[in-house]
MARLUMRO-936780 format. One record per atom (N, C-alpha, C): residue number from 1; atom name; x, y, z. Coordinates in Angstrom, 2 decimals, always signed. Example, Ala and Ser with C-alpha at 12.3 -4.5 7.8 and 13.67 -1.06 7.14 Angstrom:
 kollo lumkol    east   north      up
     1      N  +13.19   -5.69   +7.80
     1     CA  +12.30   -4.50   +7.80
     1      C  +13.20   -3.30   +7.80
     2      N  +12.85   -2.25   +7.08
     2     CA  +13.67   -1.06   +7.14
     2      C  +12.90   +0.03   +7.87
***
This chain:
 kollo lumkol    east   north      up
     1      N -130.04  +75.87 +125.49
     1     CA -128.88  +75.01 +125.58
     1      C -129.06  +73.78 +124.69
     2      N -130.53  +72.84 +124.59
     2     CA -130.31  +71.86 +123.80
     2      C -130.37  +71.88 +122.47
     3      N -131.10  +73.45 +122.26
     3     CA -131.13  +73.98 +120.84
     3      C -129.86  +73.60 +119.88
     4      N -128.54  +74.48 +121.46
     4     CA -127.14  +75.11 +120.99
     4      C -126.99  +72.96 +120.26
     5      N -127.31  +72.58 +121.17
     5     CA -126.52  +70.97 +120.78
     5      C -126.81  +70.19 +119.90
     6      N -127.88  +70.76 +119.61
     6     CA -128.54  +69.68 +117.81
     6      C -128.29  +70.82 +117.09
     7      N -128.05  +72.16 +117.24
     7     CA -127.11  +72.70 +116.09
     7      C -125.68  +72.35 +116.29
     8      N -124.74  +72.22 +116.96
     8     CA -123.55  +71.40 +116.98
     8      C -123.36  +70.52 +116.07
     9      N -124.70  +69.76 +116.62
     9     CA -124.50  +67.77 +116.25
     9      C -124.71  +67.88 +114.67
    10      N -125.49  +68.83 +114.70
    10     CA -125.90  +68.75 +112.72
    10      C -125.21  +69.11 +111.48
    11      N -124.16  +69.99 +112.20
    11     CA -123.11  +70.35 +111.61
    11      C -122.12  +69.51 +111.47
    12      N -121.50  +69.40 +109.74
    12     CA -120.79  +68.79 +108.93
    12      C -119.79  +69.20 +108.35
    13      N -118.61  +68.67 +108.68
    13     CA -117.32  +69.04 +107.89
    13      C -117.31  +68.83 +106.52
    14      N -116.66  +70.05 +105.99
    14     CA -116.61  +69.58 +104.51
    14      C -115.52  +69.36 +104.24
    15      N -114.20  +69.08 +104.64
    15     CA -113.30  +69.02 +104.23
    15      C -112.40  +70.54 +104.21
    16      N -111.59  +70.73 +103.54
    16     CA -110.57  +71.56 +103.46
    16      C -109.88  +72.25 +104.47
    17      N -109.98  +71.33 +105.54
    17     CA -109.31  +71.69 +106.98
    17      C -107.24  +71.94 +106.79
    18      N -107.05  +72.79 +107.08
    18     CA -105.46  +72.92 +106.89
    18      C -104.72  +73.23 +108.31
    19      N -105.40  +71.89 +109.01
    19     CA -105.01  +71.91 +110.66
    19      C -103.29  +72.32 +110.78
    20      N -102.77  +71.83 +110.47
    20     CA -100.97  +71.47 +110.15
    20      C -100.85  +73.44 +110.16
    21      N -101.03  +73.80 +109.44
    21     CA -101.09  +74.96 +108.78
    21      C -101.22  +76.41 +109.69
    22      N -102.66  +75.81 +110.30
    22     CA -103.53  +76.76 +111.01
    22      C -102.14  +76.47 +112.70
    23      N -101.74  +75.42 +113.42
    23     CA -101.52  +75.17 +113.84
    23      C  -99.84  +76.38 +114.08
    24      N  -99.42  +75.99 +112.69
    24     CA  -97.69  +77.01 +112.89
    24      C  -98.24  +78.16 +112.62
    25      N  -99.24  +78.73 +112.08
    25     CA  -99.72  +80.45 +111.98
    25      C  -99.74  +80.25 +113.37
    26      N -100.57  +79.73 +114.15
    26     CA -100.81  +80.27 +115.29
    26      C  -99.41  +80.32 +116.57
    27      N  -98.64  +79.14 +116.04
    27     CA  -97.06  +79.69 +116.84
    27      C  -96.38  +80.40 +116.35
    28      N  -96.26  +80.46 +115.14
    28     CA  -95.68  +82.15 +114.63
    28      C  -96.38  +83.55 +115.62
    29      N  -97.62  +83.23 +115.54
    29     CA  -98.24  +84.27 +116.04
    29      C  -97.61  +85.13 +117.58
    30      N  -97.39  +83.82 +118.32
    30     CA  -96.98  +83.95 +119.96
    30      C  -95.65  +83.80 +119.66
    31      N  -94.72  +83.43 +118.81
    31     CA  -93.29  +83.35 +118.96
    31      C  -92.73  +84.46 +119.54
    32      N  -92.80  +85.78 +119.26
    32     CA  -92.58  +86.84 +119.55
    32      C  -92.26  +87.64 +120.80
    33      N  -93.96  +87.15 +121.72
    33     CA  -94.10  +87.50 +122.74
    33      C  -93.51  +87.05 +123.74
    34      N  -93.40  +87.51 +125.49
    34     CA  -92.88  +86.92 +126.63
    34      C  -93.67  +86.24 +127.34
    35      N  -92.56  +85.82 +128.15
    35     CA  -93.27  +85.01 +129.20
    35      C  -94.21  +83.69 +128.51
    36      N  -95.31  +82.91 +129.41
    36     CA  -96.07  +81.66 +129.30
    36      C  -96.47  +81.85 +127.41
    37      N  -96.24  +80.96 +126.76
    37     CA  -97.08  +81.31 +125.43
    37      C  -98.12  +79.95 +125.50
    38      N  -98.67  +80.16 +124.71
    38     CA -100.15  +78.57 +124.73
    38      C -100.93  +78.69 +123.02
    39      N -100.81  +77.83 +122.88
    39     CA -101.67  +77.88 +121.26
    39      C -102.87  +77.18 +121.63
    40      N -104.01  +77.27 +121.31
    40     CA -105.40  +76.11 +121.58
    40      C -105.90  +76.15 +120.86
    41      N -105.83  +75.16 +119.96
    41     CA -106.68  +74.55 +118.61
    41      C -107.77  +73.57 +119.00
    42      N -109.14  +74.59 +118.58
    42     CA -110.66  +73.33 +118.45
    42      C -110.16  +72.91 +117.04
    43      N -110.59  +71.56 +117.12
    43     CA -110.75  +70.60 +115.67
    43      C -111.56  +69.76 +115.65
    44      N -112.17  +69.12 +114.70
    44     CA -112.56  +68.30 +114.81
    44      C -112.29  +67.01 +113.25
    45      N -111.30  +67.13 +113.23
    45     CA -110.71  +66.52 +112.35
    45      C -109.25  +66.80 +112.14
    46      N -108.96  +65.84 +110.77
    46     CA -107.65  +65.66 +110.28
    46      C -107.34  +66.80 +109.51
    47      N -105.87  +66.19 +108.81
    47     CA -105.47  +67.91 +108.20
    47      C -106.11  +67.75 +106.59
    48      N -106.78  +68.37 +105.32
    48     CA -106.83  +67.86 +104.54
    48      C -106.45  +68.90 +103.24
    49      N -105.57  +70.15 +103.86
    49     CA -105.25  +70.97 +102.64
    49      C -104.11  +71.50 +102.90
    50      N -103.31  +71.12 +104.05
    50     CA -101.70  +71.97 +104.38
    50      C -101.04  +71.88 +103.36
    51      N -100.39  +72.81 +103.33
    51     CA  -99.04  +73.08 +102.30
    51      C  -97.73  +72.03 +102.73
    52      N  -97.71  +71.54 +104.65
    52     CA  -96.99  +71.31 +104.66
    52      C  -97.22  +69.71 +105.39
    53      N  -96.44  +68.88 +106.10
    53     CA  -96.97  +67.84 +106.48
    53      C  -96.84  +67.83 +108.24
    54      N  -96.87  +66.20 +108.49
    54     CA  -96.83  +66.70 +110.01
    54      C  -95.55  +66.31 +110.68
    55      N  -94.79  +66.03 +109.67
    55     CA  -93.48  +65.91 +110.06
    55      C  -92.98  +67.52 +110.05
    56      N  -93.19  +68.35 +109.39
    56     CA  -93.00  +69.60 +109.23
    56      C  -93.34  +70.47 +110.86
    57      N  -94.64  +69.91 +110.40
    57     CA  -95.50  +70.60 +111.93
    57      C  -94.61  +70.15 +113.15
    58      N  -94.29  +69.10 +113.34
    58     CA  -93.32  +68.14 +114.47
    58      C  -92.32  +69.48 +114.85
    59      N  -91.78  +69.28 +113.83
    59     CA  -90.23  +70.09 +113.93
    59      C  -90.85  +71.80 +114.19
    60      N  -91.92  +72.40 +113.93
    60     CA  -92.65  +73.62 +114.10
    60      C  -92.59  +73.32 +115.57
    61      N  -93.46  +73.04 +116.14
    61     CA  -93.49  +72.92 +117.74
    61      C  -91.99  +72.49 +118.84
    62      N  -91.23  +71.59 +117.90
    62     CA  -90.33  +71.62 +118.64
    62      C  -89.19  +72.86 +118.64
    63      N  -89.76  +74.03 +117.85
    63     CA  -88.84  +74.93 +117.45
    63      C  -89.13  +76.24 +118.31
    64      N  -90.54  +75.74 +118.50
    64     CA  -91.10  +76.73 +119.46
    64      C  -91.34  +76.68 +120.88
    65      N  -91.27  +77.83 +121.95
    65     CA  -91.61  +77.48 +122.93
    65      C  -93.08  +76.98 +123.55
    66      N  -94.05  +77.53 +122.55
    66     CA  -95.65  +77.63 +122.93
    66      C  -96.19  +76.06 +123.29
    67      N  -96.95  +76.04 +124.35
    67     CA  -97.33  +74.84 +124.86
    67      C  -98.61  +74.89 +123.84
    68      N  -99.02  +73.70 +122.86
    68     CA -100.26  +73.75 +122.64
    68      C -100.82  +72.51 +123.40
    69      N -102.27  +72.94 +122.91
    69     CA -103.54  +72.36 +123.70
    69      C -104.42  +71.76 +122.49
    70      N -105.43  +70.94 +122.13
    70     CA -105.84  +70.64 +121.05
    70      C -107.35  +70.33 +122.29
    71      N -108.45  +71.08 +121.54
    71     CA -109.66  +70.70 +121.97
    71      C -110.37  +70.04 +121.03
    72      N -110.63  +68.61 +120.87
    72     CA -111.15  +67.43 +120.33
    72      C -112.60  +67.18 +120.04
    73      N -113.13  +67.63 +118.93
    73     CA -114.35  +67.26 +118.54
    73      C -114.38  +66.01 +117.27
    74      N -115.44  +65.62 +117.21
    74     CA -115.87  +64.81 +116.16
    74      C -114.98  +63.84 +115.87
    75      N -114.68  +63.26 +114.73
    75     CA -113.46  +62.46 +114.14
    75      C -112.39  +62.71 +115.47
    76      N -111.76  +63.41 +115.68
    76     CA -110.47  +63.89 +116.37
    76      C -110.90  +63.40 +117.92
    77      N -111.89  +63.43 +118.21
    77     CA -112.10  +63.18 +119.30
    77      C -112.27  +61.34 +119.92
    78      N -112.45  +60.57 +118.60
    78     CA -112.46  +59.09 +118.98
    78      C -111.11  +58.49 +118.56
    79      N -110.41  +57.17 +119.16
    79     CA -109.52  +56.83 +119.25
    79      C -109.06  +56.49 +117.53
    80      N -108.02  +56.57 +117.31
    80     CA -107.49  +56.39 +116.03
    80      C -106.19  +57.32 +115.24
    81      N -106.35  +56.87 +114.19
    81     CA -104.83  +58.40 +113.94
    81      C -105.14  +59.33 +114.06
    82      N -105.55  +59.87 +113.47
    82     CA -105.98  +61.91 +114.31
    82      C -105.80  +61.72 +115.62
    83      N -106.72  +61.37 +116.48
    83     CA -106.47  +61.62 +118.00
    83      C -104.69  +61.10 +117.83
    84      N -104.02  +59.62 +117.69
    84     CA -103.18  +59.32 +118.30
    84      C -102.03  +61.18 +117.58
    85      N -101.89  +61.38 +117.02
    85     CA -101.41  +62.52 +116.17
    85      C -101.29  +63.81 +117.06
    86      N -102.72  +63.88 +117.54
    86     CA -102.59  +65.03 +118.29
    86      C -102.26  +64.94 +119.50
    87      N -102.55  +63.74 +119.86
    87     CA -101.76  +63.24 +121.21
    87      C -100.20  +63.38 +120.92
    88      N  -99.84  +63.09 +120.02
    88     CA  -97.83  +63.09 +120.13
    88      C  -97.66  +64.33 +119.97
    89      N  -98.85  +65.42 +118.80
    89     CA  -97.60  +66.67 +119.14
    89      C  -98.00  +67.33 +120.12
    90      N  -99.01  +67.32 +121.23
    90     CA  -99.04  +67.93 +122.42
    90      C  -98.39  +67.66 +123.35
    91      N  -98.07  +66.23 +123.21
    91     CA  -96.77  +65.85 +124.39
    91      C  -95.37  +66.17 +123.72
    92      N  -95.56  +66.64 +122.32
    92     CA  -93.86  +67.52 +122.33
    92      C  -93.65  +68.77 +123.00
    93      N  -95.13  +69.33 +123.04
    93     CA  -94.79  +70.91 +123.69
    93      C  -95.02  +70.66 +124.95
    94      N  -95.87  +70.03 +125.45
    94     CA  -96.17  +69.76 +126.94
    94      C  -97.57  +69.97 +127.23
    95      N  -98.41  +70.11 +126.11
    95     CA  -99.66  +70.14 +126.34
    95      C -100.16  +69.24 +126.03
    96      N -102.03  +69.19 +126.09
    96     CA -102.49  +67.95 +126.09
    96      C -103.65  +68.28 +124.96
    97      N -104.55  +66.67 +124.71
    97     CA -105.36  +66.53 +124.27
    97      C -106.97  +67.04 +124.86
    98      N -107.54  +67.44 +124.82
    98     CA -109.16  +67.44 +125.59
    98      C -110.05  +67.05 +124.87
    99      N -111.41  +66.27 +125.06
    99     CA -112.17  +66.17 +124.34
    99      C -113.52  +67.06 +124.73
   100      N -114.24  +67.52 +123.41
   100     CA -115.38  +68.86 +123.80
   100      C -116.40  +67.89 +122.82
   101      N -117.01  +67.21 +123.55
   101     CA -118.16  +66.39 +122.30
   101      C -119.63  +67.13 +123.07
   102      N -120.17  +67.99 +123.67
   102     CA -121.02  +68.35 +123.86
   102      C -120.52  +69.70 +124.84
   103      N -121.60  +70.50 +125.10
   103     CA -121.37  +72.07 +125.23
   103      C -120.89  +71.58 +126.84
   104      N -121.02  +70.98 +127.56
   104     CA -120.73  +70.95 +128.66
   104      C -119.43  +70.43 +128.72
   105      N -119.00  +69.46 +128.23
   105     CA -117.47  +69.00 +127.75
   105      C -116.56  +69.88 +127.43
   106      N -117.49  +70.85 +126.43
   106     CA -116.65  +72.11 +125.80
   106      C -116.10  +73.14 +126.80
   107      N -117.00  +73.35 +127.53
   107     CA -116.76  +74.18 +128.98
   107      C -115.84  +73.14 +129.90
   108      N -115.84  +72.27 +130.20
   108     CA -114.83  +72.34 +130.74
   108      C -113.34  +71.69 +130.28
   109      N -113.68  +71.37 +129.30
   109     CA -111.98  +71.24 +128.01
   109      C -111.70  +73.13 +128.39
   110      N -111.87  +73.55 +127.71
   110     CA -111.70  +74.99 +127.90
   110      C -111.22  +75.71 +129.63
   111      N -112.05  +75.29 +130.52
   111     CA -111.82  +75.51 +131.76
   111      C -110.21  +74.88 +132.41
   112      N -110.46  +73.45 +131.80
   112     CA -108.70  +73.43 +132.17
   112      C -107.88  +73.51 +131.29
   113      N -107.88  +73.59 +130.03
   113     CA -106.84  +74.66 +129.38
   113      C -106.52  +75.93 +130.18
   114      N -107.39  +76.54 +130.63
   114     CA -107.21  +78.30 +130.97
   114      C -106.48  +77.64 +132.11
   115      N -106.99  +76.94 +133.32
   115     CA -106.39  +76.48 +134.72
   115      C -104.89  +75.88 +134.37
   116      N -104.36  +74.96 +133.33
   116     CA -103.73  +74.70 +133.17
   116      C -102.20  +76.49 +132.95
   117      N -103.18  +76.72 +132.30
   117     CA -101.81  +77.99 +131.74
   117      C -101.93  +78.97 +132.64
   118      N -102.92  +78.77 +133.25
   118     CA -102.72  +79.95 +134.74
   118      C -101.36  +79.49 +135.48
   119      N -101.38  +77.69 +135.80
   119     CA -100.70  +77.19 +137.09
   119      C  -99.41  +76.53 +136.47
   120      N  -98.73  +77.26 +135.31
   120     CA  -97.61  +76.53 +134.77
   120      C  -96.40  +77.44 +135.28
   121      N  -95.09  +77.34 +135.05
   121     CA  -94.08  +77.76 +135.26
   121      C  -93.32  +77.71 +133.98
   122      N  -92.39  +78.93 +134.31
   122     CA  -91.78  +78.96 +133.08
   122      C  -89.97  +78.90 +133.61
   123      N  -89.47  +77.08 +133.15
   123     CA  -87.84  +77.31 +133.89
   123      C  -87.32  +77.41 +132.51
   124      N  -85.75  +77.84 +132.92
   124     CA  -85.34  +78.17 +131.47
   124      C  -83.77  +77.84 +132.55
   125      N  -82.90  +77.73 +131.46
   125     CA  -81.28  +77.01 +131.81
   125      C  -80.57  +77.38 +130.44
   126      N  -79.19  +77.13 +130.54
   126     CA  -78.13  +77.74 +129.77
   126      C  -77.89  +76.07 +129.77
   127      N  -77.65  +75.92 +128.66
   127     CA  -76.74  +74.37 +128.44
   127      C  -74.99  +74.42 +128.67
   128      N  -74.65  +73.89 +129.34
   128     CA  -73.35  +73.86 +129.42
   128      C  -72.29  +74.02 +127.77
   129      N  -72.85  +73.52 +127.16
   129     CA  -72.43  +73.63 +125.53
   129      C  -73.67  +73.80 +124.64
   130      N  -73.05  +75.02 +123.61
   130     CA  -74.64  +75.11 +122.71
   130      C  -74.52  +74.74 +121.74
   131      N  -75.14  +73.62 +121.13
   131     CA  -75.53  +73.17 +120.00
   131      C  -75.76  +73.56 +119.03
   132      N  -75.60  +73.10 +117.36
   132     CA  -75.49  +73.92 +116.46
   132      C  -77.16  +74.30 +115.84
   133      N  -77.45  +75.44 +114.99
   133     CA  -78.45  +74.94 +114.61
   133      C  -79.45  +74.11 +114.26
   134      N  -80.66  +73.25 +114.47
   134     CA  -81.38  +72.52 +114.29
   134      C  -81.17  +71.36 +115.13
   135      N  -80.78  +71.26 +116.12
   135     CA  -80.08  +69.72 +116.83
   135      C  -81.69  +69.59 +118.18
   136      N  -81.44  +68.65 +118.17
   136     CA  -83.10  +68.36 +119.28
   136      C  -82.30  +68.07 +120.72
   137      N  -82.64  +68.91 +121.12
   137     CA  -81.86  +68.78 +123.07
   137      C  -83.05  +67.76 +123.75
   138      N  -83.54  +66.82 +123.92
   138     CA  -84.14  +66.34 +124.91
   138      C  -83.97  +66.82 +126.27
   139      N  -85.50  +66.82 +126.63
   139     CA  -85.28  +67.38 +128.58
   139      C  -86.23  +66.44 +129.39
   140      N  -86.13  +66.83 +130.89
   140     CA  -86.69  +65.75 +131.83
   140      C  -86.48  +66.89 +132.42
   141      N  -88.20  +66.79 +133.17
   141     CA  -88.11  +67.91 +134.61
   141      C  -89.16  +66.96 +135.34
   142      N  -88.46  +66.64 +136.53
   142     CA  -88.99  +65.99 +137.50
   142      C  -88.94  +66.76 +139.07
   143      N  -90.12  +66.32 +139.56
   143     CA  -90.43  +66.81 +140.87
   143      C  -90.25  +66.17 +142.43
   144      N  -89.30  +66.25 +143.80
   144     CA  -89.77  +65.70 +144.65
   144      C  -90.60  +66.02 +145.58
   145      N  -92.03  +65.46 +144.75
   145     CA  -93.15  +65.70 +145.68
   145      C  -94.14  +64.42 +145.28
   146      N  -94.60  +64.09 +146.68
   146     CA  -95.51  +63.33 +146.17
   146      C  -96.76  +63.62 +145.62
   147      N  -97.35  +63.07 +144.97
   147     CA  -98.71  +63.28 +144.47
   147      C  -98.57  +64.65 +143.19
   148      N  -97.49  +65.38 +143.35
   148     CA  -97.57  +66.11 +141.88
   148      C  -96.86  +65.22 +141.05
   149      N  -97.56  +66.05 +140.00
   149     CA  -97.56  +65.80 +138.74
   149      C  -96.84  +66.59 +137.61
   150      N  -96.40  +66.49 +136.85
   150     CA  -95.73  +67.48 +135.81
   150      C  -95.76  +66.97 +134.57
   151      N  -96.01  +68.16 +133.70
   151     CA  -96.36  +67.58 +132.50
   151      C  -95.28  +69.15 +131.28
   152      N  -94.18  +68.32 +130.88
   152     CA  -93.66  +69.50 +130.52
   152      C  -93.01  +68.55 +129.22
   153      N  -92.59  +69.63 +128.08
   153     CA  -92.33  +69.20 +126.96
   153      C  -90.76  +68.42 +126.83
   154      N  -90.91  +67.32 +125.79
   154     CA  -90.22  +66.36 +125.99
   154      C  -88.66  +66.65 +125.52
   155      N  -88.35  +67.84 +124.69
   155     CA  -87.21  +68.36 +124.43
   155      C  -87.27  +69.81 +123.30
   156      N  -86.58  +70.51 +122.78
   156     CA  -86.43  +71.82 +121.81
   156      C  -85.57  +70.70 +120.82
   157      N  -86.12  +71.98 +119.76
   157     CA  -84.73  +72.09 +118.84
   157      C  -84.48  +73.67 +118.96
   158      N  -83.00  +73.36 +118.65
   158     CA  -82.37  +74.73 +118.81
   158      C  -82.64  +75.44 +117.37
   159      N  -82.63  +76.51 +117.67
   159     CA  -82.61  +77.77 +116.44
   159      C  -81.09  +78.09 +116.01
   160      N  -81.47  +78.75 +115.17
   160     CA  -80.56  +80.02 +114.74
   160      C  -80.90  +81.20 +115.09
   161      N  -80.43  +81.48 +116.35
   161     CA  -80.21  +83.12 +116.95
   161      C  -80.52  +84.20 +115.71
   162      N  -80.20  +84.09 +114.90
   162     CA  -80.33  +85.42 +113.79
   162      C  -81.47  +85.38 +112.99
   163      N  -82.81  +84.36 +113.06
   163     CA  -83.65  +84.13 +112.55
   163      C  -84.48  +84.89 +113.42
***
């Protein structure tokens, strides 16, 4: 085990990370499928080779249903723009940040990701009027209960049905 952690620690980014990138392959990937979708990106850094930006990426997640999750190493994991970054687009889908700075962290960043997407729900509603392509519906789902909690994404944009 402490072997696994000074090989961790010794390891060095070189750059050419295309987080932004890697991020919409992987909701393309689940767009498709039913029911709960979840994307979970380890990083440990910023983006430094996307094609596209993160205003791009923004509008990617809000296009999609998939909750992502971002597991936080290195750079990404201490306070500053990267973290604040990955903090906003996980609270667009409704997922969160975790930090994995050592193998035991890693286990359980990972442990409540999985607990998290075990114990989610999936509501879905008809809008009284549907909006035209690309328009951002904001939502609010609130609970009366005490002591829960809910953590669900802050609004869509609508599609084009024929895409």
């Amino acid at each position: 085990m402490e072997d696994r952690t000074r090989a961790i620690d010794r390891l060095k980014a070189w750059g050419g990370t295309a987080l932004y990138e890697a991020v919409v392959k992987g909701l393309q990937q689940v767009a498709s499928g039913t029911g709960r979708k979840a994307v979970v990106v380890f990083t440990d850094g910023d983006d430094r080779s996307s094609p596209i930006d993160a205003r791009e990426l923004r509008r990617a997640i809000e296009e999609n249903d998939a909750v992502v999750y971002f597991v936080a190493a290195g750079d990404a994991a201490r306070p500053g723009p990267t973290r604040q970054l990955l903090e906003e687009l996980a609270e667009i889908s409704g997922g969160a940040v975790l930090q994995g700075r050592s193998d035991e962290s890693l286990r359980e960043a990972f442990a409540q990701v999985r607990a998290e997407i075990r114990n989610q729900y999936l509501l879905t509603y008809v809008p009284a009027r549907l909006a035209p392509a690309g328009t951002y519906r904001p939502l609010s789902v609130k609970v009366a209960c005490d002591g829960c909690r809910v953590r669900a994404r802050k609004g869509y944009r609508t599609v084009n049905p024929n895409r």
